[in-house]
N, C-alpha and C positions, 0 to 999 in steps of 0.2 A: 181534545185534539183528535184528530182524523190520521190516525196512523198508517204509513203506508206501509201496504207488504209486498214483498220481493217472491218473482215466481220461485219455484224450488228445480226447476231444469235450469239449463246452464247453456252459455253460448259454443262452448269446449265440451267432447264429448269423454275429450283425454287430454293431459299435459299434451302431447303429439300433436292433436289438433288444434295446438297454437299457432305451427306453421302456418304460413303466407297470411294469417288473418289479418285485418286493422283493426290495429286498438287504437282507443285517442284516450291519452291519463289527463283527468279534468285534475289539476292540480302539481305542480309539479314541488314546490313549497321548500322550505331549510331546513325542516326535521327528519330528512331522510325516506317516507316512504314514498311520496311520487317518485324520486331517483330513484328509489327500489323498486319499483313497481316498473319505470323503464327499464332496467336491468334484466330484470327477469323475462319481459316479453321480446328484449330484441335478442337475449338467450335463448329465446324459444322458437327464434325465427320469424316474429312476429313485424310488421309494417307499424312503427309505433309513432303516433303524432300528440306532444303531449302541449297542454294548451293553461295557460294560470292569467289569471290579469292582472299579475304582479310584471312587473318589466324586467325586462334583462338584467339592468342594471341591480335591480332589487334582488333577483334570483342569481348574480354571477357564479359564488358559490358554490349550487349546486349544477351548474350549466358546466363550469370548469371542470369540475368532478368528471361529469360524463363525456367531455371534449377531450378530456388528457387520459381519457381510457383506452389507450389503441387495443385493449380486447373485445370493444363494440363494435357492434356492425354499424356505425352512424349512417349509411348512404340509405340505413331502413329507419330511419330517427328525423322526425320534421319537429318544428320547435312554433308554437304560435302564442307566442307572451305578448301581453299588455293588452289582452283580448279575449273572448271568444268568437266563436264564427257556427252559426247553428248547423252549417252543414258537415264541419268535422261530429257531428254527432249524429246526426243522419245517417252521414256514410260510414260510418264505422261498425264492423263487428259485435263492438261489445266498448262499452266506456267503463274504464275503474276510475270510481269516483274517491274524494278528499271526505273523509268523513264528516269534516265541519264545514261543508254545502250541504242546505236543507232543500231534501226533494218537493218538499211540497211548494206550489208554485216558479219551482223552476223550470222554464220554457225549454233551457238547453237539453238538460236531463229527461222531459219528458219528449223529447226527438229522438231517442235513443233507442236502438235497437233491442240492446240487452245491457243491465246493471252490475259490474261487478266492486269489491273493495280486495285489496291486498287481503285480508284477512278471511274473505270469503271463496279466494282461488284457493289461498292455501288450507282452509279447513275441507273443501269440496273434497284435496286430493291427496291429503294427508295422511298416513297410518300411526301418526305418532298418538302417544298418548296426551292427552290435552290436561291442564292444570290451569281454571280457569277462573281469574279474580277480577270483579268488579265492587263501584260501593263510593262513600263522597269519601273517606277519611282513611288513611291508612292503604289505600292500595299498591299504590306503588314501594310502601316500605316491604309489605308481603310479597308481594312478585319478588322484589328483590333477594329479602331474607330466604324465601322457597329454593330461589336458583341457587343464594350463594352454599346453602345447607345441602340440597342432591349433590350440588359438583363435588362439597367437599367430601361428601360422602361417598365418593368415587364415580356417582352418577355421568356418564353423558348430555350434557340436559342444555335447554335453549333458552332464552329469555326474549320477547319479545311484544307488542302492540302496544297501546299508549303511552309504554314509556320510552317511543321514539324510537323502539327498532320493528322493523318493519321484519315477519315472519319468514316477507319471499326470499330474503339474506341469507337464510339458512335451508330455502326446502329442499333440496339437494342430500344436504348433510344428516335429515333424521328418518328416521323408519319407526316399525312398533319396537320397538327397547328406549326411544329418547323421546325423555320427559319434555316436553314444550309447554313454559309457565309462560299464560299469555296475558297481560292487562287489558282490560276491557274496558273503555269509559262509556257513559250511555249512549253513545252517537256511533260510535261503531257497534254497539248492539245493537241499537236500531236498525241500519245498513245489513242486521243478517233476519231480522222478522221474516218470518213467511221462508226462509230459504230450508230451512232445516238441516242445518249443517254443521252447527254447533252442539254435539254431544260431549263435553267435558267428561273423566272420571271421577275426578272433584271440582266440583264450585265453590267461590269462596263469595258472600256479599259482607263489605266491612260497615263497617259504623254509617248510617243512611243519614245524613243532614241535607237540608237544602243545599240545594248548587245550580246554577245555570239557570236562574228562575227567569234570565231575561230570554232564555229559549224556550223555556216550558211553560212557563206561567201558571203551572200551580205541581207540587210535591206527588199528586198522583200520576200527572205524566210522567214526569221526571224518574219514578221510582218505576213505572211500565216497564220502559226499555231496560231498566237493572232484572226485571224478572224473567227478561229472556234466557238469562246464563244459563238457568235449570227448566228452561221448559220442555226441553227433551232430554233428560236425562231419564234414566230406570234405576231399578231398584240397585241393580250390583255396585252405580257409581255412589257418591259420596256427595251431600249439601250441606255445606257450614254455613249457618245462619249467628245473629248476635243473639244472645239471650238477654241480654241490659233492657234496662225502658230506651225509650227515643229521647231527647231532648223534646223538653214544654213544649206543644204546641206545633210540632215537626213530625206526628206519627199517622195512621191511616182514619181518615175521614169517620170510617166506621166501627172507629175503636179500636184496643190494641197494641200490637207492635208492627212494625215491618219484620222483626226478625218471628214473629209466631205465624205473621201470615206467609209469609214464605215460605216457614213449617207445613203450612197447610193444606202450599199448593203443589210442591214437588211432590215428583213418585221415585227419586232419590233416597238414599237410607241418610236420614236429618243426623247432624252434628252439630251442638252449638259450642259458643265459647262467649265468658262470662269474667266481670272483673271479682265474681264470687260464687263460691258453689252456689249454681244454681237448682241442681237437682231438686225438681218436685213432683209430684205426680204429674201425668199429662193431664193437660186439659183442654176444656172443646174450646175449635176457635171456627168461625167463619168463612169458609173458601171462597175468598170476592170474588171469581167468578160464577159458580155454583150458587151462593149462598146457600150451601149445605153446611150441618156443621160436622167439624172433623176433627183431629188432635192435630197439635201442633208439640212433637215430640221437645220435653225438657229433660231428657235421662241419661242423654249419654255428650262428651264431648269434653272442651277444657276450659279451664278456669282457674283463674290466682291464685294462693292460699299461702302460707306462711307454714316452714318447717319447726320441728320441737325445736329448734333453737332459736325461733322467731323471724328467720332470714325469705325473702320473696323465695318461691317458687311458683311453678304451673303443672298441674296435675291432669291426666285422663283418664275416662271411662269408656270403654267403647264396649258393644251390644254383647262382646263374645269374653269381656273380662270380668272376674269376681270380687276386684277392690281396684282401687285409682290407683295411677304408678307415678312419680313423678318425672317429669318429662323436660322442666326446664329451671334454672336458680340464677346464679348471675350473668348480668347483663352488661356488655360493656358500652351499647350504646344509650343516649338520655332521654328522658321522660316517660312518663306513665303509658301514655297512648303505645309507645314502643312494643313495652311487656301485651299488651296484645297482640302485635303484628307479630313479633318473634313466635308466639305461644302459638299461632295459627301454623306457622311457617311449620313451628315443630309436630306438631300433629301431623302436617302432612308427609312429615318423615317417620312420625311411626305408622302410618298409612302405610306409605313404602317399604316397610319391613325392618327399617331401623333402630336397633335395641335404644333402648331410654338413657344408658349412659353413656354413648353414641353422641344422641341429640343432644346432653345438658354440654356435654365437650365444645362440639358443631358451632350452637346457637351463641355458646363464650366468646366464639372468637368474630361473630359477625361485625364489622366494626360501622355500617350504618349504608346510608345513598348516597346518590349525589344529588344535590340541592333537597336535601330533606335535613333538615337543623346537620349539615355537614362541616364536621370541623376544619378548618382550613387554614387559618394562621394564629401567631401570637404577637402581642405589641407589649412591651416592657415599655413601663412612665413610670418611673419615679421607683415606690417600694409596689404599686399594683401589677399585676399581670392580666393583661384583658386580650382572650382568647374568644376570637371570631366566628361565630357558626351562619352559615349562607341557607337559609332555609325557603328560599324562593318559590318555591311548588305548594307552599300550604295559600291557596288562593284562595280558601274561603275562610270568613271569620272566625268558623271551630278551630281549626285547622293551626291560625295564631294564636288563639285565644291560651291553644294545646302548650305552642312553644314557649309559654310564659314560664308557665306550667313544669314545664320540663327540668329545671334545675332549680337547686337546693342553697344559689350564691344568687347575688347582685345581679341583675339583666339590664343592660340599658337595651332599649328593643327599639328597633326602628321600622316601621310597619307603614300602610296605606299604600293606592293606587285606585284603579277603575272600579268602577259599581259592575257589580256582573247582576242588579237586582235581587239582591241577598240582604236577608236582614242582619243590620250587624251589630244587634243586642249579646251575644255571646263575647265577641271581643270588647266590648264597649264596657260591659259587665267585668270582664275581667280586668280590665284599666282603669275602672275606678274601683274596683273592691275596697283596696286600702291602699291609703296616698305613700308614695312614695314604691310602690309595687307595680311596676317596674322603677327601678333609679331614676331612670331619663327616658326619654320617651322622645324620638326624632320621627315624624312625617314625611313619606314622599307627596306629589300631588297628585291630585287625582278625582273622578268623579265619589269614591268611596271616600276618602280623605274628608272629602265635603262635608260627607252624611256624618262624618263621626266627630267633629268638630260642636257643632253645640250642645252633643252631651258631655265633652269632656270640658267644654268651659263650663257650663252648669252646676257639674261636680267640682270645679275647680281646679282639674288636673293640670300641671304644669305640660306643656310641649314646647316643640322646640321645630320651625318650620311653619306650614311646609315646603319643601323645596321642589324647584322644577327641576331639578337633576341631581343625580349619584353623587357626583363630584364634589360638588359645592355642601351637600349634605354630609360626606364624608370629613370634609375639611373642615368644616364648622365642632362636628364629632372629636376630631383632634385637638383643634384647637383647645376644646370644655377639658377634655383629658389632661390638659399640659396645663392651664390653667387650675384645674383642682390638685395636680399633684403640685404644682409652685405653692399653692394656699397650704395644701397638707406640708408642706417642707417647712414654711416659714411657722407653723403654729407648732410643728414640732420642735422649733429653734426656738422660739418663744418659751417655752415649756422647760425646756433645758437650762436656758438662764438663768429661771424660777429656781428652778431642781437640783442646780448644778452643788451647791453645798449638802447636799442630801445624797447625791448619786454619786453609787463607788463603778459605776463603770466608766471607762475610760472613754468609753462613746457619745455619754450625755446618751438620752435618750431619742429613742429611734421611732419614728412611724411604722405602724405592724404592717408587716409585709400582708398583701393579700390578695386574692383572685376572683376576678368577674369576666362577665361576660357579655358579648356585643352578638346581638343575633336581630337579623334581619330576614324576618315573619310578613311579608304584607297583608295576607288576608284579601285579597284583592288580586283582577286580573291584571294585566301589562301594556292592555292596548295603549296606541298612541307614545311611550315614552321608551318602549322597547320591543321586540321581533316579537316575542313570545317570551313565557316564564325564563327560560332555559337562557335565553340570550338576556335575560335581564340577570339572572343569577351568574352566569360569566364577565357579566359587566360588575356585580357588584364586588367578586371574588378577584380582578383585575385589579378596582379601585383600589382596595382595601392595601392591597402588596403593593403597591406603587404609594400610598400615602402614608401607611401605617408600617415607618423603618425605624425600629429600633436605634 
């Protein structure tokens, strides 16, 4: 791929000389940063014309938003939906583009004066300190877990980019004392190539699987723009890399890991973290770009381990310590994958100067995201208790494969949707491991759905679908519920019959009370049957409390 890079001057010389400019926002969209992105430049005095080829109709939402603002300037706010027009791009100052518009071969984009993204106003003119995580698995639980552990920690601190808040919401409110954790997905990295703007104190790159291959088409692009996070970073900041192998057949062309070459190529002081002590000697690794060979430091950072009493914890090393401290123990939120996001999150608080029994308090009480296996209701049937978790953002098939994974009871899982061009041997692998793991198993439909359908008749898995919508998916789900606990009732009444000259309890005997659990994992993106992840995860957390009443 022919990466394109962004000059590193700017159309603004200062915030100030925002005024009178024209901007035209190429996107204006329902997750918040096109409105934010208006916000901030008719704040700034700016002429702002912002243009989506989504229709009014489609965008009301956020068009309401900014109509029922009487603190805008609207008479400087033009609105050009269900379109573009190449000479709002021509004549315009500077166009802040949607990060999911691909520059290459776009005509509009290439009429444009000068490039900018919400993310690249705000780092140009930013003194805060940046705290800066990318990666396919796990990032958005670390952004999260990092902000919720500085605030509790007394921090000032901001939370913002890919997980739908938009930076410019807050650049007002931080200076150099407030921490700003920002998500980065590869497409807004891409969007700062070539700008040089992005200096993080700490980067974080989490667990690297295929993702987006229907935009990249092969794992070394893909993984390109994740290596922007640290390519200008120096020695004083901080790079946490994975020290784990990669998933079979998902790691760099020329051997390796992605987390050793990453090692390799930062001039960052390296951090890893490990689902086990990894500490080894360093050893040489390959600088892809150089092909010189160099270390890819494995000696310092965190990693899993188990206390003398045998119970989880997470331990560090860092270059200026003389033995490991432990830094993190229990967790109140689920799955494995978690205990690494948390372990990062806590690092970066003893980074921050946070005593370790500080952080193991902190990270206790982190109680998880939103739409990441998020607990949200319960449904009493019969003697079961089947407690809902809405996991909607794990869009690739690690990512479900993870939430299977994650608890120690019953899952009925309900999963699929669109192909994003991802192989989906990891979830496939995990649904057929052994039958009956998951209990039940419900389909949405979907282009992915498709692909995963003749290996699980092959295997012989049972499923149940798929369905063209929520709704009808969800009813069907209750129904099986109300149905197995009727069968469980009468074979318990059956049983007691049997039993009844035998048993001195007065109740006859009873079906054992007990708890599972309904989580909906797709592994898959959302096009076509919802807005995006977030509106599909609203939809299913709606359904669920309107069908599933006690």
């Amino acid at each position: 791929m022919n990466f394109h890079s962004y000059p590193s001057t700017c159309a603004f010389k200062s915030i100030e000389d925002i005024k009178d400019k024209h901007i035209t926002v190429m996107g204006l969209g329902l997750n918040g940063g096109g409105e934010a992105a208006v916000r901030f430049f008719l704040k700034h005095g700016a002429y702002v014309l912002v243009t989506d080829m989504k229709s009014t109709d489609d965008l009301k939402a956020t068009v309401d938003s900014l109509e029922n603002d009487k603190n805008l300037d609207k008479s400087r706010l033009t609105y050009r939906l269900g379109e573009h027009r190449i000479e709002d791009f021509e004549n315009a100052d500077c166009v802040i583009k949607n990060p999911g518009v691909r520059y290459e071969g776009n005509k509009y984009l290439a009429a444009a004066k000068a490039i900018e993204t919400d993310l690249s106003i705000f780092l140009r003119f930013t003194n805060a300190p940046i705290i800066a995580v990318t990666g396919s698995k796990g990032k958005s639980s670390t952004v999260s877990a990092i902000h919720y552990s500085l605030k509790t920690a007394g921090y000032k601190c901001f939370l913002g980019g890919n997980i739908t808040v938009s930076p410019l919401t807050f650049f007002d409110e931080v200076n150099e004392d407030t921490p700003v954790v920002i998500e980065f997905s590869s497409w807004q990295l891409a969007d700062l190539r070539g700008r040089g703007v992005l200096r993080p104190h700490i980067a974080i790159i989490t667990k690297i699987v295929p993702d987006h291959q229907n935009w990249y088409g092969n794992m070394e692009d893909y993984v390109a723009d994740k290596r922007l996070i640290y390519a200008d970073q120096t020695k004083g900041d901080y790079s946490i890399f994975d020290a784990d192998g990669d998933e079979p057949g998902t790691g760099p062309k020329a051997g390796g890991t992605w987390g050793d070459l990453f090692a390799s190529e930062t001039k960052g002081t390296v951090l890893r973290y490990g689902k086990s002590d990894f500490r080894t000697e360093n050893k040489a690794c390959i600088n892809n770009e150089t092909k010189q060979s160099t270390t890819c430091n494995r000696s310092f950072g965190v990693w899993q381990d188990k206390d003398s009493d045998g119970n989880f914890c997470g331990k560090i090393l860092l270059p200026q310590m003389k033995e490991p401290e432990t830094i993190l123990r229990e967790l109140s939120v689920p799955g494995e994958h978690m205990k690494t996001n948390v372990l990062n999150a806590a690092m970066v608080m003893y980074l921050m100067g946070i005593p370790a029994e500080r952080i193991i308090q902190i990270c206790k009480s982190f109680g998880g995201v939103e739409h990441r296996l998020q607990y949200f209701h319960t449904f009493e049937c019969g003697e079961t208790t089947y407690k809902f978790y809405n996991d909607t953002c794990a869009t690739v098939p690690e990512a479900a494969a993870a939430a299977i994974r994650a608890f120690d009871k019953p899952v009925i899982f309900i999963t699929g949707g669109t192909d994003k061009g991802l192989e989906l041997t990891p979830l496939t692998d995990e649904l057929c491991a052994k039958k009956g793991v998951p209990e039940k198993i419900y389909l949405l439909a979907g282009t992915a759905t498709e692909k995963l359908l003749p290996t699980l008749n092959e295997a012989g898995i049972n499923y149940i679908g798929p369905f063209d919508n929520l709704a009808d998916l969800l009813e069907t789900v209750k129904k099986d519920l109300q149905n197995k606990s009727t069968a469980e009732n009468t074979a318990a009444r059956q049983i007691e019959n049997k039993t009844s000259s035998e048993n001195t309890s007065k109740n006859g005997v009873q079906t054992e009370a007990c708890e599972k659990v309904v989580v909906f994992s797709p592994g898959a993106t959302s096009f076509g049957m919802f807005k995006n992840e977030f509106d599909r995860g609203n939809q299913f957390m709606k359904n669920v409390k309107t069908i599933f009443v006690s």
